[in-house]
C-alpha positions in Angstrom: -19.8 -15.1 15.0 -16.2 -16.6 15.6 -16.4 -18.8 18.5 -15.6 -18.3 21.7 -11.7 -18.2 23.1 -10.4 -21.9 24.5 -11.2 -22.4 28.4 -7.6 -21.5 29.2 -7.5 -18.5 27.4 -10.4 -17.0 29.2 -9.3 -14.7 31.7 -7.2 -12.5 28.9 -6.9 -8.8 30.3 -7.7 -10.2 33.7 -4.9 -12.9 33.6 -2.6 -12.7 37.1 0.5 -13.7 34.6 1.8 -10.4 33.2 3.2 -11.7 29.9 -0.2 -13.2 29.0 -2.2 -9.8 30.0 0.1 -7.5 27.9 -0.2 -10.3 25.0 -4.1 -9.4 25.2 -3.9 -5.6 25.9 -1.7 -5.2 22.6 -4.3 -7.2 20.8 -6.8 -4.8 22.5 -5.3 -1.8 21.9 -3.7 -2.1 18.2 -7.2 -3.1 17.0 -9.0 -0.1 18.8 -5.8 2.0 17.5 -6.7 0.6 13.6 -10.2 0.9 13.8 -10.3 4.6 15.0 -8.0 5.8 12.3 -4.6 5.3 13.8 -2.7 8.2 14.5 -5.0 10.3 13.2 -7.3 9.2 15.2 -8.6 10.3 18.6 -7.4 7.6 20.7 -6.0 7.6 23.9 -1.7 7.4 24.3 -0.4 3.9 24.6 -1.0 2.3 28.2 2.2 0.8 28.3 5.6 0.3 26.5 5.0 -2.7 24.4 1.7 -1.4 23.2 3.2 2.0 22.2 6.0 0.0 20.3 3.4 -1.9 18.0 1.7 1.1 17.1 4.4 2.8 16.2 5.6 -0.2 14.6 2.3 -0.8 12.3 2.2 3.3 11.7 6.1 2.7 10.2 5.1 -0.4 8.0 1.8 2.1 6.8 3.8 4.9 5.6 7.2 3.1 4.0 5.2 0.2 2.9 1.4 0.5 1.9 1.5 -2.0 -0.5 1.6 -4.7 2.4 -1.5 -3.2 3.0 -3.4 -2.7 0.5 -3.2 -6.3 -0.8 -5.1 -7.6 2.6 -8.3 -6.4 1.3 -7.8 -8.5 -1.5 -7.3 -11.9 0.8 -10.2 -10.8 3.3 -13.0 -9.9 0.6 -15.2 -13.1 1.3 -14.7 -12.9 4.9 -17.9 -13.2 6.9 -18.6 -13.1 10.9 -18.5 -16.5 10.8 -15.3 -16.9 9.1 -13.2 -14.0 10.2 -11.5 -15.6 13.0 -10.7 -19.4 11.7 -9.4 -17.6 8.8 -6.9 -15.3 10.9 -5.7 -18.2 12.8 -5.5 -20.4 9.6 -3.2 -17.9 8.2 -1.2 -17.2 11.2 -0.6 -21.5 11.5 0.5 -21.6 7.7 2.2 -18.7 7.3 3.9 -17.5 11.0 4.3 -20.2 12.8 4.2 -23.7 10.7 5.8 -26.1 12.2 9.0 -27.7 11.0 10.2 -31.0 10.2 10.2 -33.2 13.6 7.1 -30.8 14.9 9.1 -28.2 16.4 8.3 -24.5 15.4 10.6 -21.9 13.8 12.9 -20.2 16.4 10.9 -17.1 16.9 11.3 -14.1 15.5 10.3 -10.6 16.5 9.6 -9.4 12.8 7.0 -12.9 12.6 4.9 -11.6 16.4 4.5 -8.3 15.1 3.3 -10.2 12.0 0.6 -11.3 14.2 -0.8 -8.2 15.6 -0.8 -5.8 12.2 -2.2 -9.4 10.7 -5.2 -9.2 13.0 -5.5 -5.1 12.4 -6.0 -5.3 9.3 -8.6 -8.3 9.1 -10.6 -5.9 12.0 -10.1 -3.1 10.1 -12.1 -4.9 7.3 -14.5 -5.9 8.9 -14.9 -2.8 10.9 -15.3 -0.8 7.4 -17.6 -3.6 6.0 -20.2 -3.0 9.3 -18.8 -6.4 11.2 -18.0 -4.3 13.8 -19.5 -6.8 16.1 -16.9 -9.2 15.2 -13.8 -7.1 16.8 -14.1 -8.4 20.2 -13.7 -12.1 19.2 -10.9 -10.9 17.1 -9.3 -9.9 19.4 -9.6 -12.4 22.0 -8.3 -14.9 19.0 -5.5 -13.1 18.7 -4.1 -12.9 22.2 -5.2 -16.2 22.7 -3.0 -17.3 19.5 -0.6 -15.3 21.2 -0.5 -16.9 24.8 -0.5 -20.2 23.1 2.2 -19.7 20.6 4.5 -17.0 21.6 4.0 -16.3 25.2 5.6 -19.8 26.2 8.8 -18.6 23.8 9.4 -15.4 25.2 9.3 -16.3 28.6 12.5 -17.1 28.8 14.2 -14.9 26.5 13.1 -11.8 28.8 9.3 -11.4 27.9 8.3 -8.4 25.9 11.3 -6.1 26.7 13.0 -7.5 23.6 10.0 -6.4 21.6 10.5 -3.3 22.9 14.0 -2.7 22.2 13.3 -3.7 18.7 10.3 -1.7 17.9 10.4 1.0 20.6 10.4 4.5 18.5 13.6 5.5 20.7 15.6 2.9 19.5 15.4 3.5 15.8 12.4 2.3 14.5 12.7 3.1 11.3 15.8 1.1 10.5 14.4 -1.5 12.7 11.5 -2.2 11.3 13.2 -2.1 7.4 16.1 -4.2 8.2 14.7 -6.5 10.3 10.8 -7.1 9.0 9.5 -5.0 6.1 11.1 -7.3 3.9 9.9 -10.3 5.6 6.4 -9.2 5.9 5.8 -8.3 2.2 7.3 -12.1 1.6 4.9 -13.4 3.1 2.6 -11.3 1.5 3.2 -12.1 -1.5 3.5 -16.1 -0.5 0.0 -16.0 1.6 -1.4 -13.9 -1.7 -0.4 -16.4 -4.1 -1.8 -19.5 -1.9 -5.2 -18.5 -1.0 -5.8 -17.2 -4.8 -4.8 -20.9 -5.5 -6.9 -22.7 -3.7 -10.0 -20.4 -4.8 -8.5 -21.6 -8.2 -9.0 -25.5 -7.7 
């Protein structure tokens, strides 16, 4: 099994700082949304803005590019309980949100956080199709820890999730949206993440 969440990360849905509890409710709900067959599935509507806009988001990256998706499989296939989690974060650290030269992180980018979330969807949708089922719930208290840690502290001050809303939100044109500012960035880092982890099974 992944190991726990860090102490300060503990209190996830129940957290008294709104930022951080919507951080963990979109990790709860997009992997729920994944794992029950998205929108043709029989889950519930969106419990709030934000988690509405990343589902809609993910279905738009589905439909105008599946090849971002179907190459996951391909990364994931020796993922085990045990490794499913310090994988997703591995990836996230090298790939998201590496820092730059003189420790600093990229400025951050909207496209790179919904990164995270359709990231962890599709490792829990592997393992949910694979029976690790068991696995989701640490999955997804990785992620929004990953997410308080990293990104919460960024957004604070840039108006929390509203701008992730107003990017993503499927009343503010999602579709060009999405393809202008992410699809292309996402399939690049595809392709780089691809490349890298075949390497390293290569040496």
């Amino acid at each position: 099994m992944c190991q726990s969440e860090e102490p300060g990360t503990r209190l996830g849905l129940n957290s008294p700082d709104l930022l951080v509890r919507e951080a963990f409710l979109m990790a709860h709900d997009y992997i729920d949304y994944v794992t029950s067959g998205g929108a043709d599935g029989s889950m519930a509507p969106a419990p709030t803005a934000c988690t509405a806009a990343l589902r809609h988001a993910g279905d738009e990256l589905l439909t105008r590019f599946p090849i971002f998706f179907r190459r996951w499989p391909r990364v994931f296939q020796d993922v085990a309980e045990n490794t499913a989690c310090p994988m997703l974060v591995s990836i996230l650290d090298e790939h998201f949100f590496a820092p730059v030269p003189g420790g600093r992180r990229r400025d951050l980018a909207w496209s790179a956080v919904l990164s995270v979330y359709v990231l962890a969807g599709q490792m829990a949708l592997h393992c949910h199709e694979r029976d690790m089922a068991a696995v989701l719930p640490q999955l997804k208290q990785h992620v929004g820890a990953y997410v308080e840690k990293v990104i919460c502290p960024e957004i604070r001050d840039k108006g929390g999730w509203s701008g992730f809303v107003s990017r993503f939100g499927e009343k503010q044109g999602l579709e060009r949206q999405v393809k202008a500012a992410c699809c292309w960035t996402l399939l690049a880092f595809t392709t780089s993440i691809i490349t890298y982890l075949l390497w390293k099974r290569m040496v």
